[in-house]
N, CA, C and O of each residue as an XYZ file, in Angstrom:
676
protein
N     127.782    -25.264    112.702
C     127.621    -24.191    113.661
C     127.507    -24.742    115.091
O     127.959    -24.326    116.157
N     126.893    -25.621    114.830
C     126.433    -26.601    116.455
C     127.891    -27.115    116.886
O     128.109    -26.924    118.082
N     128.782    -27.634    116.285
C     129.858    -28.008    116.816
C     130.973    -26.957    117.249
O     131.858    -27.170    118.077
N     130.749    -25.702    116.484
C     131.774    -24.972    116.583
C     131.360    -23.892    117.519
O     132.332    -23.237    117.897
N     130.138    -23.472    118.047
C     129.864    -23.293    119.240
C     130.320    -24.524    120.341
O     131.345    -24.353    121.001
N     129.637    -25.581    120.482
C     130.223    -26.337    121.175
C     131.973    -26.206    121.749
O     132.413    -26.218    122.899
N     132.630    -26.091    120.531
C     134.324    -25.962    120.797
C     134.275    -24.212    121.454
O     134.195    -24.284    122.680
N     134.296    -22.964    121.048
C     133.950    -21.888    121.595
C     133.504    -22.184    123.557
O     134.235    -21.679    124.409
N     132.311    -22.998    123.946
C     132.195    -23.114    124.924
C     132.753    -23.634    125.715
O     132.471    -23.477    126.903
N     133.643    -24.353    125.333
C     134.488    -25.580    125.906
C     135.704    -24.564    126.064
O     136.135    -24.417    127.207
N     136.324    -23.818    124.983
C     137.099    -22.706    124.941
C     137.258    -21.637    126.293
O     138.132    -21.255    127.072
N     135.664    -21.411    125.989
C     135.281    -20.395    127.050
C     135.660    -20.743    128.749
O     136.289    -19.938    129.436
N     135.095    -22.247    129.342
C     134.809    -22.365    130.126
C     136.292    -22.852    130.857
O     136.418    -23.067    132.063
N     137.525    -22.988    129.693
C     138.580    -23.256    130.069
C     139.502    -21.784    130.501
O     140.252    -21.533    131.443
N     139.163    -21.210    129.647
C     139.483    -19.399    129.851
C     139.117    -19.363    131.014
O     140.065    -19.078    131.746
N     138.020    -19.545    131.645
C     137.232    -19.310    132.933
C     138.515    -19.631    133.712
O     139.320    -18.833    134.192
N     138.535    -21.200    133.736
C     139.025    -21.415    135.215
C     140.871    -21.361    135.346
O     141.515    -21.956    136.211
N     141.441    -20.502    134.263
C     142.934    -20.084    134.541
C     142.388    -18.817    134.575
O     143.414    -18.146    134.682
N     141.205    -17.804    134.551
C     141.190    -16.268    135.202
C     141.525    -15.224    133.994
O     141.748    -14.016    134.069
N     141.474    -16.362    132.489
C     141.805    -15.290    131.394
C     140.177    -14.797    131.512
O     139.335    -15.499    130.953
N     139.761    -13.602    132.235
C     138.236    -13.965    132.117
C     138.092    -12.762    130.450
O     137.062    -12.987    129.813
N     138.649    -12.086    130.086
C     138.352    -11.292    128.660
C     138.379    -12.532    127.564
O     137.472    -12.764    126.765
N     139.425    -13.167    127.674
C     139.068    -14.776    126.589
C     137.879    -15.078    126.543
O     137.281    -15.084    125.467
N     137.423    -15.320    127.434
C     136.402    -15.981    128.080
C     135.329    -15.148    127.687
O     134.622    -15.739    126.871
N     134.919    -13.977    127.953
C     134.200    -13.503    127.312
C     133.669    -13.645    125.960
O     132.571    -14.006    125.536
N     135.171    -13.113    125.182
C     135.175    -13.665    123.975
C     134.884    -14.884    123.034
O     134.599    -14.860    121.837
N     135.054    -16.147    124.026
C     134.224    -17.409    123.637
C     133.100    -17.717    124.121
O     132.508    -18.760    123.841
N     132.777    -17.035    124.730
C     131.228    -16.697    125.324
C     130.680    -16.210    123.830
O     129.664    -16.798    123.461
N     131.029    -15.568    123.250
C     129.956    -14.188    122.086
C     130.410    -15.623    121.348
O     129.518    -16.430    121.088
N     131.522    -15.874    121.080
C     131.422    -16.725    119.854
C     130.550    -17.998    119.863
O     129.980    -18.580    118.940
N     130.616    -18.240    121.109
C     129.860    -19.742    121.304
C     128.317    -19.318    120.650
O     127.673    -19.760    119.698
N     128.016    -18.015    121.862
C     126.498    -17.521    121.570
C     126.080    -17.187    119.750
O     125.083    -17.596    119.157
N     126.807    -16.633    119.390
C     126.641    -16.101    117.689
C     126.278    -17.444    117.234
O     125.108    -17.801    117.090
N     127.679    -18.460    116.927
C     127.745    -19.755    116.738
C     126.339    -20.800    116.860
O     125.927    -21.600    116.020
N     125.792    -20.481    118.196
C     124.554    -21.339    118.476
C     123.391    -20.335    117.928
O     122.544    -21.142    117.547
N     123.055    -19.502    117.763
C     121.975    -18.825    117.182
C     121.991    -18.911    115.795
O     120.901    -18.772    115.240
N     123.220    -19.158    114.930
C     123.155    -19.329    113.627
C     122.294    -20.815    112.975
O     121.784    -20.890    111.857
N     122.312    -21.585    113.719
C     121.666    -23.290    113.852
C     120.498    -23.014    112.960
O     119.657    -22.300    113.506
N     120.169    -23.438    111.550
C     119.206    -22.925    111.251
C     117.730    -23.680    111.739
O     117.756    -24.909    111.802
N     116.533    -23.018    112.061
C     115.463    -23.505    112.549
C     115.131    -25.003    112.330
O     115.029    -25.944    113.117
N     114.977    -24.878    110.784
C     114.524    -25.982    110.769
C     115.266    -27.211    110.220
O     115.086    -27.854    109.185
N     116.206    -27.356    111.280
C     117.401    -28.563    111.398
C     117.084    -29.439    112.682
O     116.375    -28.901    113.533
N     117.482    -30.589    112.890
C     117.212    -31.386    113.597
C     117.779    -30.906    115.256
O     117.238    -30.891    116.362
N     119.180    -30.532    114.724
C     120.053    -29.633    115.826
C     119.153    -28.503    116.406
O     119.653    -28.167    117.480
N     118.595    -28.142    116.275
C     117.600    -26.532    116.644
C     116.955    -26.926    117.515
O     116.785    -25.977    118.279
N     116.492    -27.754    117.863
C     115.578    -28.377    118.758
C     116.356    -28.848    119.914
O     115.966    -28.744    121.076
N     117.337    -29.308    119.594
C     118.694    -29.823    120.430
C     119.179    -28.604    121.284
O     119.532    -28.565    122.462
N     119.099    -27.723    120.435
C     120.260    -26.416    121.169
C     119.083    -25.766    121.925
O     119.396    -25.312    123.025
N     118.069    -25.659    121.636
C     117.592    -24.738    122.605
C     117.730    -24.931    123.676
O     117.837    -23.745    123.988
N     117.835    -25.469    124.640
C     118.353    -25.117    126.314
C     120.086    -24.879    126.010
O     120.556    -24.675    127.130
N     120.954    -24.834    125.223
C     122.191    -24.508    125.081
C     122.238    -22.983    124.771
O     123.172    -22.328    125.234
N     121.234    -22.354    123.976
C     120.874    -20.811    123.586
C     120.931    -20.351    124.663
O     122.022    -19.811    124.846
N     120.024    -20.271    125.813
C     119.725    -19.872    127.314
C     120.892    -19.804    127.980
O     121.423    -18.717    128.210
N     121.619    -21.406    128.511
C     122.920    -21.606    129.059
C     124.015    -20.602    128.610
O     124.616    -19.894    129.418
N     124.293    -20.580    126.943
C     125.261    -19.627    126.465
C     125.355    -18.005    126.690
O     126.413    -17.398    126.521
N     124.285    -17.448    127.040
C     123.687    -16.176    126.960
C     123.816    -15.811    128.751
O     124.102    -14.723    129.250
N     123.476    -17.211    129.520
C     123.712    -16.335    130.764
C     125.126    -16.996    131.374
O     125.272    -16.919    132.594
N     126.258    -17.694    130.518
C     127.487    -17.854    131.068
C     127.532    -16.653    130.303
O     127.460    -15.802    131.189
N     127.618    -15.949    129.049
C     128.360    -14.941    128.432
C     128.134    -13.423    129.460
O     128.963    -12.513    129.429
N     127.278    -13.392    130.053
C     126.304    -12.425    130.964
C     127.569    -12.459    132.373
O     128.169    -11.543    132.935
N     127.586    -13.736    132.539
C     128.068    -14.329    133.546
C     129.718    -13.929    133.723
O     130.393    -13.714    134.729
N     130.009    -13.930    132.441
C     131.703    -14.010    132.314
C     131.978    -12.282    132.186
O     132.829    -11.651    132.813
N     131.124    -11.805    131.316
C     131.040    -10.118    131.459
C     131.207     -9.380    133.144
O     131.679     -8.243    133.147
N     130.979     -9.758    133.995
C     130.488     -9.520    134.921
C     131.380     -9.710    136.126
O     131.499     -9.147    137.214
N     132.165    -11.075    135.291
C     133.106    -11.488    135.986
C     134.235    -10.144    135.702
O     134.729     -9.317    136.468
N     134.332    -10.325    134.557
C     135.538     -9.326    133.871
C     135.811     -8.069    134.523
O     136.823     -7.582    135.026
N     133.972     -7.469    134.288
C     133.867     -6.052    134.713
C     134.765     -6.112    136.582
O     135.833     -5.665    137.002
N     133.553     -6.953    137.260
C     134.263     -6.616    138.504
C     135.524     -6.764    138.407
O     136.166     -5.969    139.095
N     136.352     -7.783    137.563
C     138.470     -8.068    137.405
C     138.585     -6.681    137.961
O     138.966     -6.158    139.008
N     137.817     -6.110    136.168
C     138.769     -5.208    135.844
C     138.652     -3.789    136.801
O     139.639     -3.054    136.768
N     137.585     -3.405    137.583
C     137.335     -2.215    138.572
C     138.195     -2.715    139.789
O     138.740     -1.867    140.494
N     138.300     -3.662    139.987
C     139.195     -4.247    141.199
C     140.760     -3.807    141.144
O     141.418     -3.497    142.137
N     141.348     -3.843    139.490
C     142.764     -3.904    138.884
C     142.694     -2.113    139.192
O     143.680     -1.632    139.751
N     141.639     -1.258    138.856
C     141.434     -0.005    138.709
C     141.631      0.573    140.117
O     142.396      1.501    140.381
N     141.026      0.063    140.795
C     140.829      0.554    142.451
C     142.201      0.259    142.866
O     142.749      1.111    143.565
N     142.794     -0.704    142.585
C     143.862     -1.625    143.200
C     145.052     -0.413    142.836
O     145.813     -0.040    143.729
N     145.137      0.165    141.435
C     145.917      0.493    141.153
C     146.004      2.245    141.505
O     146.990      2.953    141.297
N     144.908      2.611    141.990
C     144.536      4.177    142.595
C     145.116      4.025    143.602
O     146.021      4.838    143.793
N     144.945      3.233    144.405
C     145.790      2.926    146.122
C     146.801      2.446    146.186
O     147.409      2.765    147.208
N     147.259      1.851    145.603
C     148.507      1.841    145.328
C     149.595      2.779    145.137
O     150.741      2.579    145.540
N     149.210      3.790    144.523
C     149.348      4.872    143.522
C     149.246      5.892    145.431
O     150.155      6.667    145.726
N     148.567      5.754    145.987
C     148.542      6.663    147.683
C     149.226      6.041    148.394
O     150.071      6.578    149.111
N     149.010      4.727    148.354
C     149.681      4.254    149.717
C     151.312      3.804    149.842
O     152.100      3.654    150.776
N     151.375      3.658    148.183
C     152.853      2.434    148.286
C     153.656      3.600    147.496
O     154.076      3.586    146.339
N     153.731      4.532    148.404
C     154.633      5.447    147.905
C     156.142      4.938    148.457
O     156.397      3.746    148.629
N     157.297      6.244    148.759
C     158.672      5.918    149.008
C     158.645      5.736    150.521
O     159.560      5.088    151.028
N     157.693      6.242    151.283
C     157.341      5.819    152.628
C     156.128      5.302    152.833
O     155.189      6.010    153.197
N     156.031      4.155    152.644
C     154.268      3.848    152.868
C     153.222      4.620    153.676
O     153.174      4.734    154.901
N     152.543      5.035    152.924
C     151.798      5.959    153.629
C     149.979      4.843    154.453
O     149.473      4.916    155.572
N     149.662      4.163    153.472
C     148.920      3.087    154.407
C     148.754      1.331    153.871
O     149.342      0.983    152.847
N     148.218      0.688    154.380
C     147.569     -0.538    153.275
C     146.048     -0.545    153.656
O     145.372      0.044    154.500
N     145.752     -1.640    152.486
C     144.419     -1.190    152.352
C     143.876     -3.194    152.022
O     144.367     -4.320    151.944
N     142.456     -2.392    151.930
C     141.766     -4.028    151.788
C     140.304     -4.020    150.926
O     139.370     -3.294    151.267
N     140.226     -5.171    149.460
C     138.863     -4.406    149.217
C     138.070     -5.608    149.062
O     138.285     -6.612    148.382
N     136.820     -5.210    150.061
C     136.064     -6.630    149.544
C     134.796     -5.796    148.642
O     134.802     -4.602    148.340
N     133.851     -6.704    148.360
C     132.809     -6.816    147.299
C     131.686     -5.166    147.982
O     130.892     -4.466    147.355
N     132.013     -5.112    149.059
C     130.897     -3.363    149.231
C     131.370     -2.784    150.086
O     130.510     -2.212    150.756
N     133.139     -2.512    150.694
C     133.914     -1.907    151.247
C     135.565     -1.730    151.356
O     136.281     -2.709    151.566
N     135.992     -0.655    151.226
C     137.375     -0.217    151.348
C     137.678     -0.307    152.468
O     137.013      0.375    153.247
N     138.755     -1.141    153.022
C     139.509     -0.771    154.319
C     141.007     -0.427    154.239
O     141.825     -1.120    153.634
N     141.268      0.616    154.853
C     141.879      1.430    154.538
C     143.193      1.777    155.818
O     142.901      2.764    156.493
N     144.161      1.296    156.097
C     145.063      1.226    157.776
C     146.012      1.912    157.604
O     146.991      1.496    156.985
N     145.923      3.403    158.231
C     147.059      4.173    157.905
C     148.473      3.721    158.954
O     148.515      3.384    160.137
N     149.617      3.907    157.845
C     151.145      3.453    158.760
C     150.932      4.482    159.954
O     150.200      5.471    159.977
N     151.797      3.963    160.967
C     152.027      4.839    162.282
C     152.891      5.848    161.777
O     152.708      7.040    162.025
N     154.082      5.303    160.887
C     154.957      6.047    160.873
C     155.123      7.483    159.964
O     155.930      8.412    159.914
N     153.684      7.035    159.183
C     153.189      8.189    158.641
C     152.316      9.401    159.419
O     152.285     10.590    159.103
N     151.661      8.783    160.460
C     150.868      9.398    161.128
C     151.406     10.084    162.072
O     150.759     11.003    162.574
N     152.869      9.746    162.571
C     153.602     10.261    163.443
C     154.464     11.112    162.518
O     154.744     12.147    163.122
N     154.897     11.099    161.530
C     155.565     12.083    160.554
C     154.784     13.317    160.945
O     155.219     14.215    161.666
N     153.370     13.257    160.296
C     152.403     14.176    160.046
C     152.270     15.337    161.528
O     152.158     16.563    161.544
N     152.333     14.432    162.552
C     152.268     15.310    163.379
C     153.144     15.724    163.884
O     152.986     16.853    164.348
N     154.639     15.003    164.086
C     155.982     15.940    163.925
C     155.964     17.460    163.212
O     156.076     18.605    163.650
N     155.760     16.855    161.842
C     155.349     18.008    161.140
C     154.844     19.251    161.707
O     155.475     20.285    161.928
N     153.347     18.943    161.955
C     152.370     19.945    162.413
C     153.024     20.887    163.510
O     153.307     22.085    163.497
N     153.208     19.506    164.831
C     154.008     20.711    165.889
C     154.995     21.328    165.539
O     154.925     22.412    166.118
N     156.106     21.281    164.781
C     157.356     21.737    164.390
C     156.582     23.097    163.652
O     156.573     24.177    164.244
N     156.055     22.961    162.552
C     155.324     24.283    161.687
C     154.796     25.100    162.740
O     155.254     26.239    162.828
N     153.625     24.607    163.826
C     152.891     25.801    164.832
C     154.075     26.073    165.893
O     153.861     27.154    166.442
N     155.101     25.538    166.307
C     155.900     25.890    167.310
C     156.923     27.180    166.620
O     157.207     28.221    167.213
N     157.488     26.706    164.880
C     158.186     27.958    164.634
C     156.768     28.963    163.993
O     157.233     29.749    163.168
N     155.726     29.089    164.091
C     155.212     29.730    163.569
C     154.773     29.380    161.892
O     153.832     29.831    161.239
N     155.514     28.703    161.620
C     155.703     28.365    159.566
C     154.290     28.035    159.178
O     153.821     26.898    159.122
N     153.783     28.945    158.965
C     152.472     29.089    158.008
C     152.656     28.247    157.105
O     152.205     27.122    157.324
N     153.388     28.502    155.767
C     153.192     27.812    154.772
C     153.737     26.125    154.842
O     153.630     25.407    153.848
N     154.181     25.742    155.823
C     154.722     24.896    156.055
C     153.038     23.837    156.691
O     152.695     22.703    156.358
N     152.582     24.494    157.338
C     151.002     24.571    158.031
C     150.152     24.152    156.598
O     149.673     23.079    156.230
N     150.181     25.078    156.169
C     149.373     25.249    154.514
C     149.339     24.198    153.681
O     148.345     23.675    153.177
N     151.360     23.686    153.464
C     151.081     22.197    152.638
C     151.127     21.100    153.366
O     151.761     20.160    152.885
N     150.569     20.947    154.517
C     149.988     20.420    155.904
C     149.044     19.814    155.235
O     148.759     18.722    154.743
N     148.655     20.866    155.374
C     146.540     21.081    155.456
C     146.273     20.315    153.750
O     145.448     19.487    153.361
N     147.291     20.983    153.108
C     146.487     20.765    151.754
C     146.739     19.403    151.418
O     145.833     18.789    150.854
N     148.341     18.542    151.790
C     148.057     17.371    151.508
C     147.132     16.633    152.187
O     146.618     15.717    151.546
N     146.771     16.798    153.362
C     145.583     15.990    153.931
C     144.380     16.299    152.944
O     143.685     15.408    152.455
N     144.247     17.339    152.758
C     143.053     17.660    151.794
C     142.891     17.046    150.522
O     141.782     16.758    150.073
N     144.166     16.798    149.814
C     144.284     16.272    148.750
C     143.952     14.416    148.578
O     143.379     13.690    147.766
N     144.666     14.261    149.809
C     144.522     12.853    150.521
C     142.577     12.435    150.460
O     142.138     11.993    149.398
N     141.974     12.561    151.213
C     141.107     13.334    151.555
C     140.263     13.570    150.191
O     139.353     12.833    150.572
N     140.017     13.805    149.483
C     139.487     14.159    147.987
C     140.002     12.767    147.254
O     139.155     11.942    146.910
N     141.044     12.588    147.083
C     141.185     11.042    146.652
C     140.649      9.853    146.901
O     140.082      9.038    146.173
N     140.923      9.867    148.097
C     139.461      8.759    149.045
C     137.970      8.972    148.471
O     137.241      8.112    147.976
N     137.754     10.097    148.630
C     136.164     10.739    148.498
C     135.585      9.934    146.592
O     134.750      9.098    146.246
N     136.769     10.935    145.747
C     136.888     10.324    144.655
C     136.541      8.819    144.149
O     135.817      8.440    143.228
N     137.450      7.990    145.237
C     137.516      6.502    144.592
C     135.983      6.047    145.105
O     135.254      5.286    144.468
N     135.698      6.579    146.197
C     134.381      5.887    146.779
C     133.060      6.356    145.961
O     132.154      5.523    145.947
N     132.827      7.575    145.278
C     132.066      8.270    144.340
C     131.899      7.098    143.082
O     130.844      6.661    142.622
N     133.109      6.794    142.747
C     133.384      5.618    141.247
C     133.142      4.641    141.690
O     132.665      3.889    140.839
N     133.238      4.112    142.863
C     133.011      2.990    143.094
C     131.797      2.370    143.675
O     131.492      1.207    143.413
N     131.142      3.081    144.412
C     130.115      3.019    144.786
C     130.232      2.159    146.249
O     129.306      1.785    146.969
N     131.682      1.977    146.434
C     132.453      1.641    147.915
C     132.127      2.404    148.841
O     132.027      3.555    148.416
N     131.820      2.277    150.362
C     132.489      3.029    151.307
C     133.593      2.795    151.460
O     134.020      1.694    151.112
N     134.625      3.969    152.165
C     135.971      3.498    152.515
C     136.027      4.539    153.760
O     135.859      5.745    153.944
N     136.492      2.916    154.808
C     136.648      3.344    155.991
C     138.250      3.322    156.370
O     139.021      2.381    156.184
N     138.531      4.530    156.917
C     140.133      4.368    157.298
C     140.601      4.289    158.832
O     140.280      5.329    159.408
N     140.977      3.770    159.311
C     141.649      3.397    160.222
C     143.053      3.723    160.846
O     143.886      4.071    160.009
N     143.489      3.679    162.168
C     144.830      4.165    162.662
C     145.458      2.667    162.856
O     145.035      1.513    162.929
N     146.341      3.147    162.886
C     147.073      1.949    162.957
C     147.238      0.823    164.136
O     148.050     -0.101    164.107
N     146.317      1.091    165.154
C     145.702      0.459    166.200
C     144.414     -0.170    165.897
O     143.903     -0.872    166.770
N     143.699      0.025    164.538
C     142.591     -0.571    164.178
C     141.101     -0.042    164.618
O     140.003     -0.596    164.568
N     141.474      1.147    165.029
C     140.630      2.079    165.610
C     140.045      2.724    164.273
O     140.887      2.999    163.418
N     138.570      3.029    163.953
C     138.121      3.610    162.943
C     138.380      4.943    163.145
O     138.680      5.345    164.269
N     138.266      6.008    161.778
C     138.620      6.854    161.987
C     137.895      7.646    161.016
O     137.917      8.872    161.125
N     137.075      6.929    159.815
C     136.756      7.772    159.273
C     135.550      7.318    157.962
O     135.534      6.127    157.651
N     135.054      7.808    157.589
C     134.338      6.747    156.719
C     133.874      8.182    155.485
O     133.517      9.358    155.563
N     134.199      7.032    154.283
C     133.622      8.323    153.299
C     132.451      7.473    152.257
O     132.679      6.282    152.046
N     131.758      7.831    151.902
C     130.428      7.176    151.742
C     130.309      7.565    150.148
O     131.198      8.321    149.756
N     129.570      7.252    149.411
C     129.580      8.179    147.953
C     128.448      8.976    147.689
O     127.280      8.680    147.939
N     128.878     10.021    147.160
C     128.242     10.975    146.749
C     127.556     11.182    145.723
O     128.359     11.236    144.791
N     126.330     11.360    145.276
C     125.784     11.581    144.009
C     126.338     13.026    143.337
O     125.954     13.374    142.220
């Protein structure tokens, strides 16, 4: 058991550093199972105990790693999903307790083409799915920052802030 934890950790810690971090996890539990099976009263038992501790907070360690991967791959792939449409609508940036968020000009200048063209002929409904994609826009942001527990601040494309959405309980 002592050796084959041993191989598991060695496993693990190689998973680590190519970024398979779910492997890694996985030879984390095995290492940990592996070293708790050691029966007491073996010569090895006495040996492993500071390896019990070590195994339990790399496995803690590698979980943690994963989790943040994998909310990063999640977030990554929501904005993506807004921004990298058929006209880029913005790019974005995420560190560890904020969204930054840089809307294109050329979107921002669309938008208000738009707007004046709709209030100059009068076009209400033209006004309407105006309003509502900003709104929709707008609720998506709100959304990701709620799950995430991110602020996300958005910006013009001069780097000028513009907006900040905070999360909501």
């Amino acid at each position: 058991m002592y050796e084959e934890a041993n191989k598991y950790a060695k496993l693990a810690e190689k998973s680590e550093k190519s970024n398979q971090l779910l492997q890694a996890v996985n030879y984390w539990n095995m290492a940990t199972l592996h070293i708790n099976k050691v029966p007491q009263n073996t010569f090895k038992w006495n040996e492993i105990q500071p390896l019990t501790s070590t195994y339990k907070i790399s496995l803690a360690q590698a979980q943690n790693k994963f989790n943040k991967s994998r909310e990063l791959n999640k977030i990554s792939s929501e904005l993506d999903a807004m921004c990298k449409t058929k006209e880029p609508i913005c790019n974005y940036d995420i560190t560890e307790k904020i969204i930054r968020i840089r809307l294109e000009s050329n979107y921002l200048e669309q938008l208000w083409m738009i707007a004046l063209q709709a209030k100059a002929e009068g076009n209400l409904q033209t006004q309407v799915e105006l309003l509502k994609h900003l709104s929709t826009f707008e609720k998506r942001l709100q959304t990701i920052s709620n799950q995430t527990g991110k602020s996300i601040e958005v910006y013009n494309p001069q780097g000028k802030l513009m907006t900040v959405y905070h999360r909501r309980q």
